[in-house]
Structures are given as structure tokens and as C-alpha cells.
N, C-alpha and C positions, 0 to 999 in steps of 0.2 A: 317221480310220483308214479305208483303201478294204474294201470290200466284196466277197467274190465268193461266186456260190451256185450248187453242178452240182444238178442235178436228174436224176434218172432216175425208174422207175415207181413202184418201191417202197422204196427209196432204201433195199436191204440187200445190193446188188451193187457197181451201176456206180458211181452217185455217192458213195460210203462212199471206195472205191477211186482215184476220179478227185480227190476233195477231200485226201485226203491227199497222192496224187502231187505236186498242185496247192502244197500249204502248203510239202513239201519243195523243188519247185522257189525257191517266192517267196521262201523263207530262207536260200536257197545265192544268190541274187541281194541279199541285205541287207535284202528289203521284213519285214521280221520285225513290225511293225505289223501287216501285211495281216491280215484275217482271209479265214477260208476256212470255207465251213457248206457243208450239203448238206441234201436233203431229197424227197421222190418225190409223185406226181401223184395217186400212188394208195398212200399208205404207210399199213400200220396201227402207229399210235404206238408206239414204245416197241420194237418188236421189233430183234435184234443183227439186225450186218451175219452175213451167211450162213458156214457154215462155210470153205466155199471160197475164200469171198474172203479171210475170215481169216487162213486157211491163205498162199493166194498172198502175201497181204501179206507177213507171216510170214516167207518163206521170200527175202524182200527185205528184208529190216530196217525191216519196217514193222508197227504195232502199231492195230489198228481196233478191237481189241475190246472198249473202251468204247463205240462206236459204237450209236447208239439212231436209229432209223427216226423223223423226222418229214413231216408231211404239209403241203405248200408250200400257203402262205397269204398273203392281200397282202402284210400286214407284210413277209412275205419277202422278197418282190420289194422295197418300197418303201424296205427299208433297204439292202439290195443296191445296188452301185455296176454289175454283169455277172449275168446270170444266164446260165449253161452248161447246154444241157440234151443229153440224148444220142439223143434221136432227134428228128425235125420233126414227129410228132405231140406231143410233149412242147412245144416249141416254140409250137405251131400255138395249142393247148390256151389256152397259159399267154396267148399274143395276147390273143384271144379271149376270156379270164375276166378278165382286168387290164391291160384297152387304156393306162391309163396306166402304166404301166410295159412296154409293150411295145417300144419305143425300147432298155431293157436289156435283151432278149433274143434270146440265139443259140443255134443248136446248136455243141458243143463243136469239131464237124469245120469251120464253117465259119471259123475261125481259120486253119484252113490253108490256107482258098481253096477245101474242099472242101465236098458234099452229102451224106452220109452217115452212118447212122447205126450207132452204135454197138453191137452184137449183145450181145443180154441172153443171158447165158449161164446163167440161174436154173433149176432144174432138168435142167442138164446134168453133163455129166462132168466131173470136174476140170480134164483140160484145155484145156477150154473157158472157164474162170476165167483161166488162165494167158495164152490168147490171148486175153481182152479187156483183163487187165493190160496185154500188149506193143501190143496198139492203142492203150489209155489214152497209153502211157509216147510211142509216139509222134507221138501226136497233140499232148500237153502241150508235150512238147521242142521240137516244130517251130511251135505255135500260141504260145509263152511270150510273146515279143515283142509278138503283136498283143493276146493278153488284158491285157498290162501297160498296153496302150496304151488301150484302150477302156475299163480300168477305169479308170487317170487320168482320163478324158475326163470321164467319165460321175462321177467322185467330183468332179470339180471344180464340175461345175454343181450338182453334192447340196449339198455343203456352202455354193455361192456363194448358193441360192438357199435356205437358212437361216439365212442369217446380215442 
């Protein structure tokens, strides 16, 4: 079963958000195996995804509030087939503490061919929840193809080189 893992800082915004948009995409595509996790650079354990992002969800037919903040750890990475992260210091970070696993990681934007990152809207106005939803929603739509692609890529040689 392929792997993917978003990352943002405190993993009670962006990647709460972006992992579910992520699981609805790969299940309207048939990948219903996929798993989809998320987790922050800087999360403290156990805490919900934020009100707002709740709410956003919410008000999409989307339901996160079982969601519980964890804090990205090798295992993460090295069971992961993609790791998605939402800014290049997240990225940068994760190189740099888990060089072997740094072949599976991207920022989310670069699937679109883009550089940028994705604006934590934690502590802001509602929103601002709402507009990092419609960035998520079309960064996903327009990146779906090439995550689908590098997470086959990268699950093929997981499992080829366990077996």
C-alpha cells in the first residue's frame, strides 16, 4: 500500500487540511488503498487540528476532528513512499535531519512546477483558513498527477527493496 505524508509546522492547520483534501482526491481516482498521514516539524502531540480549520473543513463536507497533531519522525519518513511539505524550510529541515529519506521529499507547490510556499494562517482571521483551503484545493488538483506519479515511483523501489 503507497504512502504519502504532508508536513507543515505544527500539523493543526495546513497538513490536517491538505491530507484529507489529498485522501478525497486518491479515492475519487480508485487509489482507495493509499494511505494518507500528516504530521508537523514542530507539533506538540496530541493536540486537534485548529478551530478554523475545522470549521473550513466543515463547511466542505469535510470532517478533521478526530485529527491529533503528531511530530514527524524518521519512521515517518522511512515508511512514507512522498513526503509533502508546505514550506522549503520544512523541506530544507527534514533533508538535513534524514538525508536518507531525502530523495522522498518535496514541497507540496513543487508538483506544480512551482516554489512556494504555502501561508500558515495560525493565528489569523478565519478568512484566512478559507484562503489556504482554496490554495491547498488548487495546488492538489493541479499537482494529483505528478504526486500519483512519484509516489508509485518511490513505492516501487520501498517494497522492491524489501522483499
Amino acid at each position: 500500500m503507497a504512502r504519502i505524508l504532508v508536513i507543515c509546522t505544527a500539523n493543526i492547520c495546513r497538513s490536517p487540511v491538505a491530507a484529507a483534501l489529498l485522501r478525497d482526491r486518491l479515492r475519487q481516482r480508485g487509489l482507495t488503498d493509499w494511505t494518507v498521514g500528516s504530521a508537523g516539524t514542530w507539533a506538540m502531540a496530541a493536540r486537534p487540528a485548529s478551530r478554523y480549520s475545522v470549521e473550513v473543513m466543515g463547511r466542505h463536507g469535510f470532517n478533521i476532528t478526530d485529527h491529533r497533531a503528531t511530530m514527524v519522525e524518521e519512521g515517518h519518513l522511512r515508511d512514507a513512499d512522498l513526503a509533502l511539505t508546505m514550506e522549503d524550510g520544512h523541506a530544507e529541515a527534514l533533508r538535513a535531519e534524514f538525508p536518507a529519506q531525502a530523495h522522498k521529499v518535496f514541497m507540496l507547490t513543487e508538483m506544480i512546477g512551482r516554489n512556494y510556499n504555502i501561508p500558515d494562517p495560525y493565528g489569523g482571521p478565519a478568512h484566512e483558513y478559507q484562503r489556504m483551503y482554496e490554495n491547498l484545493v488548487e495546488v492538489i488538483d493541479a499537482g494529483l498527477e505528478r504526486i500519483i506519479e512519484l509516489t508509485r515511483k518511490n513505492y516501487e523501489l520501498r517494497t522492491t527493496n524489501y522483499e
